[in-house]
Each structure stands twice: as structure tokens, then as C-alpha cells.
C-alpha positions in Angstrom: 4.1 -44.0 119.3 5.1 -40.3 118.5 3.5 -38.0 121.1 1.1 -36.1 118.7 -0.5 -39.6 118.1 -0.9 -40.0 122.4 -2.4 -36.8 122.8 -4.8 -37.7 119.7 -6.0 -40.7 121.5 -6.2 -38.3 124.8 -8.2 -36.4 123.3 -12.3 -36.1 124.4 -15.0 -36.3 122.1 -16.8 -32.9 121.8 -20.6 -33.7 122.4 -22.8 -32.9 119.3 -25.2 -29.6 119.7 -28.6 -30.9 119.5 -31.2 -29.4 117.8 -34.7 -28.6 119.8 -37.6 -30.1 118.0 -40.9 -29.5 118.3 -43.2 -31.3 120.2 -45.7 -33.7 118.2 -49.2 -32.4 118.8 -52.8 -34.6 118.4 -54.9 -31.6 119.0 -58.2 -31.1 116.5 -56.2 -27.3 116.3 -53.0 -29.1 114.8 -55.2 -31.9 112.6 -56.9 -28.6 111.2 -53.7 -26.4 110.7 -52.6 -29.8 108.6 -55.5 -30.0 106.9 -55.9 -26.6 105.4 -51.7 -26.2 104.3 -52.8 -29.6 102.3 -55.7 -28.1 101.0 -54.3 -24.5 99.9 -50.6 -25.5 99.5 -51.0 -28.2 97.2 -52.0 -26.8 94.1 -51.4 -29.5 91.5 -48.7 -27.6 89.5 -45.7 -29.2 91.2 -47.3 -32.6 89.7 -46.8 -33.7 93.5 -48.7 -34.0 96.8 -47.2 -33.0 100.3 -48.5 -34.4 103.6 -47.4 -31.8 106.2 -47.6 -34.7 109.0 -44.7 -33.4 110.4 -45.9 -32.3 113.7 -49.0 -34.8 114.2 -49.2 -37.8 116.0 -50.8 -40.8 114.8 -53.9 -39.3 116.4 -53.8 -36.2 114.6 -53.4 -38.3 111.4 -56.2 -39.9 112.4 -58.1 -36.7 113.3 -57.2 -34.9 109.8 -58.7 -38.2 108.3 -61.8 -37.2 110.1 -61.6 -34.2 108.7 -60.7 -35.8 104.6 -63.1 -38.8 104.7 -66.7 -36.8 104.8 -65.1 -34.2 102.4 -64.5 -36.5 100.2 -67.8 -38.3 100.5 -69.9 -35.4 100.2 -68.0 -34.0 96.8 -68.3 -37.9 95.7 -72.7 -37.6 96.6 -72.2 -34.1 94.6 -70.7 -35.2 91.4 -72.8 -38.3 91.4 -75.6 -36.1 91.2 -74.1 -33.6 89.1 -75.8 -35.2 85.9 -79.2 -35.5 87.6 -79.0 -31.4 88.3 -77.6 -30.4 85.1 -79.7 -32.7 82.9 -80.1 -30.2 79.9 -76.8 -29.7 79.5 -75.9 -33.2 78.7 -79.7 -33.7 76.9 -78.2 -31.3 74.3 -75.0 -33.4 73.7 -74.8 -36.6 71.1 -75.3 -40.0 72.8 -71.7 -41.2 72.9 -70.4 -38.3 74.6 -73.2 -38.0 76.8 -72.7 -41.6 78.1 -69.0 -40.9 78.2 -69.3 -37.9 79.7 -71.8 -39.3 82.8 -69.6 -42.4 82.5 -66.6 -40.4 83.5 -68.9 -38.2 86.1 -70.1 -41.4 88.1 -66.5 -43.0 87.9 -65.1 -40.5 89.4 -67.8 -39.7 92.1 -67.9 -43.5 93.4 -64.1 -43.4 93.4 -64.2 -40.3 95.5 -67.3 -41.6 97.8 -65.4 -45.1 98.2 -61.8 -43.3 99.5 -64.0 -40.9 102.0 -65.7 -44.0 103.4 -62.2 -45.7 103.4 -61.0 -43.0 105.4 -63.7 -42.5 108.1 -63.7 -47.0 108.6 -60.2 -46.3 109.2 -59.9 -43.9 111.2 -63.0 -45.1 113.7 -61.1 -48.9 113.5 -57.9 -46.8 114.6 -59.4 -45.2 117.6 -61.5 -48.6 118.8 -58.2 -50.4 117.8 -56.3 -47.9 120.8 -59.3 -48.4 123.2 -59.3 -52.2 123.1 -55.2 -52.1 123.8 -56.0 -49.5 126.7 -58.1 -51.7 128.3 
């Protein structure tokens, strides 16, 4: 072996800077914080949605689906009774679009009522879930 090749071998590894990171956070402050960069950052014309979970814990996920579910369940009740409130606008269309049109307006009101429910079940099953293990 050539010398250049021992004092390769000799050679120590340098340790690798680590980068601080930020400590996950579960606090109804952080769930909020979440909550509202979701609601005003993700406008729709990206075509994509963005989650900015990145400093939660599973129980700040759970607490910003607290926060989801019931807003999703209330719009759902409101567009469900959308045609009910606005009856004589949709008196003065024809038939078939009418029907379509409160066709489409309940779809999408049950869809949105069924995925807040979805998310308030699983977020109370989450939280019981962690109190049974606890115990």
C-alpha cells in the first residue's frame, strides 16, 4: 500500500452538521394556525391541496379535525337548505334544470355533511382510542 492510501484509511469521519428542527406542537393555538394557512392558502388555482401538518402532532391533526368536521357539517345543513330559502329562484326555472339543479345542491350538501361527521367520529374514536391505551 502506497502511503497516501494509509493516511486515507487514517483518516476520521467529519460528523455531519445537524440541522435544528422544530418541536412538534399539539396545542389548539398550533391546530388553529394549521387550520387557517389551509383555509386562506389553498385557493384552488394550483389544482392542488396542501396540508401544512408539518409541525402538529397526531393530536393537533386530530384537534384541526375538530376544527374541519362541524365546518363542514354546518355548510353541508346550509346548502341542503339552500333550495328551501331561495325557492323563487329555482320556481322560475324549467323542471329539468330545476331538479338538476337541487339534484346537484343536495348531492353536494350530503357529501359535505357525511365527510364533517366522518371527521368529528374520527377524531372522538382517536382520542377514546388514546385513553383506553393510557389506562
Amino acid at each position: 500500500m502506497s502511503r497516501k492510501s494509509k493516511q486515507k484509511s487514517k483518516r476520521k469521519a467529519k460528523p455531519q452538521k445537524t440541522v435544528p428542527q422544530r418541536p412538534l406542537q399539539s396545542s389548539w393555538w398550533a391546530a388553529v394556525k394549521s387550520f387557517l394557512k389551509e383555509f386562506f392558502l389553498n385557493h384552488g388555482v394550483n389544482g392542488f391541496h396542501d396540508s401544512y401538518e408539518e409541525d402538529l402532532t397526531n393530536e393537533g391533526i386530530r384537534k384541526k379535525d375538530l376544527i374541519w368536521g362541524p365546518l363542514f357539517l354546518v355548510t353541508g345543513i346550509a346548502i341542503a337548505l339552500l333550495p328551501l330559502y331561495r325557492w323563487g329562484s329555482f320556481v322560475e326555472e324549467s323542471l329539468p334544470s330545476r331538479i338538476f339543479l337541487i339534484f346537484v345542491l343536495e348531492a353536494t350538501a350530503i357529501g359535505m355533511g357525511i365527510s364533517g361527521f366522518t371527521r368529528i367520529r374520527n377524531a372522538i374514536k382517536t382520542k377514546s382510542n388514546k385513553n383506553d391505551s393510557e389506562k
